[in-house]
N, C-alpha and C positions, 0 to 999 in steps of 0.2 A: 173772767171770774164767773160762779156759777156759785148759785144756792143750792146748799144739800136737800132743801126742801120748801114747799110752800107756805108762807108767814103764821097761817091760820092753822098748821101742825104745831106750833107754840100752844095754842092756847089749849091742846091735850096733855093734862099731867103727863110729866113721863114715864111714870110707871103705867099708864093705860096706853101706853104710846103702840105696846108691842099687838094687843088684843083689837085697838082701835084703830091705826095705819097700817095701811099696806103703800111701804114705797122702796121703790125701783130709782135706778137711774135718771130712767123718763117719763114717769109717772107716779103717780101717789092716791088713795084711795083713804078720804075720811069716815069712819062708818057705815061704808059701804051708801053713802050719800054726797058727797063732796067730791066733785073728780079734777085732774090738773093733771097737763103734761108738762113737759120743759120744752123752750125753745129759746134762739139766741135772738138777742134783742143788738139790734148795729146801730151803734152812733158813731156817725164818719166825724173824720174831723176834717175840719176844715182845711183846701189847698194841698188833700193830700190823701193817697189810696188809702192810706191807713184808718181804723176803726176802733173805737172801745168797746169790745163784747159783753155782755151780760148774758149767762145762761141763768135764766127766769122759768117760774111758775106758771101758767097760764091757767086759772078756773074755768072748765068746760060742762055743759050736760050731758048726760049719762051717755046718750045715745050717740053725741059725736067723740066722747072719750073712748068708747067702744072702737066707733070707725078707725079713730086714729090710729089707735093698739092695731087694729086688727091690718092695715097698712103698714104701720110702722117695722113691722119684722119678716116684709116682704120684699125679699131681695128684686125684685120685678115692679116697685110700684110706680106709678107715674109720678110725675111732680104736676102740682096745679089743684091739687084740692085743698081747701080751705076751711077752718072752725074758730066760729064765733067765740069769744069769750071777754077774762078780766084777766087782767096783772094782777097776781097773787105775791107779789114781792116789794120789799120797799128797797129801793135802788140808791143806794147812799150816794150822799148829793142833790138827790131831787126829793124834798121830804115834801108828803103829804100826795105823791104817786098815785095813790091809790082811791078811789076803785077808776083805772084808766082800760078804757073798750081796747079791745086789742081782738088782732085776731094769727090765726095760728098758720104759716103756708107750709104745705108739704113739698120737700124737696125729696132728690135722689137718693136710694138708700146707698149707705146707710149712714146720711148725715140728719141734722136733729133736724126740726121745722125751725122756719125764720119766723120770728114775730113782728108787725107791724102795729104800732098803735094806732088810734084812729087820729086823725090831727085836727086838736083843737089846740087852745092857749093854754100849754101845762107847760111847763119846762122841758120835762123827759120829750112829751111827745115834741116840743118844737125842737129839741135838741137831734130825736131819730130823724125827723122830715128838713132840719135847714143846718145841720150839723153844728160842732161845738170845735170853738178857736183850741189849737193846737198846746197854749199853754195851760187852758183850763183840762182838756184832754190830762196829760203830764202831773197835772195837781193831784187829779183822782186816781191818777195810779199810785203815784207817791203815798197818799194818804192812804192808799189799802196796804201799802207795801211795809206801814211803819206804825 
């Protein structure tokens, strides 16, 4: 599952939406102040390779949103760089998310960056760091499914 966009583009009328966002795929620009990539957020489940993805928002500053981009459409780039940030999304199921430290890893192109939370006592993050029982995993697909 993936959000078409970062939570805090809600709070742009949408008629100002077209003059005031600029978003991409992998990125989105508020004002020319506000910067966010997308990356996938893994929550394993438990006893079992398998994972619930989340393609997520991630709020970055100017200077590492630049870096990113400017990586990001580098058929040649390494994997192993890293950018500070915040979850920009609220991840249904785990309400009140936000604002959770995360940061952004660059992979092989041309796959998205993995995002990591930081781990403390949230739900989400204990859910990415000690994974989530298989039936609970099945409920949250269910319930996006219907």
């Amino acid at each position: 599952w993936h959000f078409g966009a970062p939570d805090p583009v809600r709070a742009v009328p949408e008629t100002e939406r077209p003059a005031r966002v600029d978003l991409t795929a992998d990125g989105c620009v508020i004002d020319g102040q506000e910067f966010f990539a997308k990356g996938l957020l893994r929550l394993p489940v438990k006893g079992s390779a398998d994972a619930l993805t989340w393609g997520v928002w991630i709020s970055l500053g100017e200077a590492d949103f630049d870096a990113l981009a400017e990586a990001f459409s580098d058929p040649v780039r390494a994997p192993g760089a890293n950018y500070l940030g915040w979850l920009a999304n609220t991840v249904p199921g785990f309400a009140g998310n936000r604002p959770l430290a995360a940061k952004l890893h660059v992979r092989e192109y041309p796959m998205r960056p993995w995002v990591e939370l930081a781990p403390i006592e949230h739900p989400l993050a204990l859910a990415q760091h000690g994974g989530i029982p298989r039936d609970v995993a099945i409920a949250r697909v269910e319930a996006l499914l219907h």
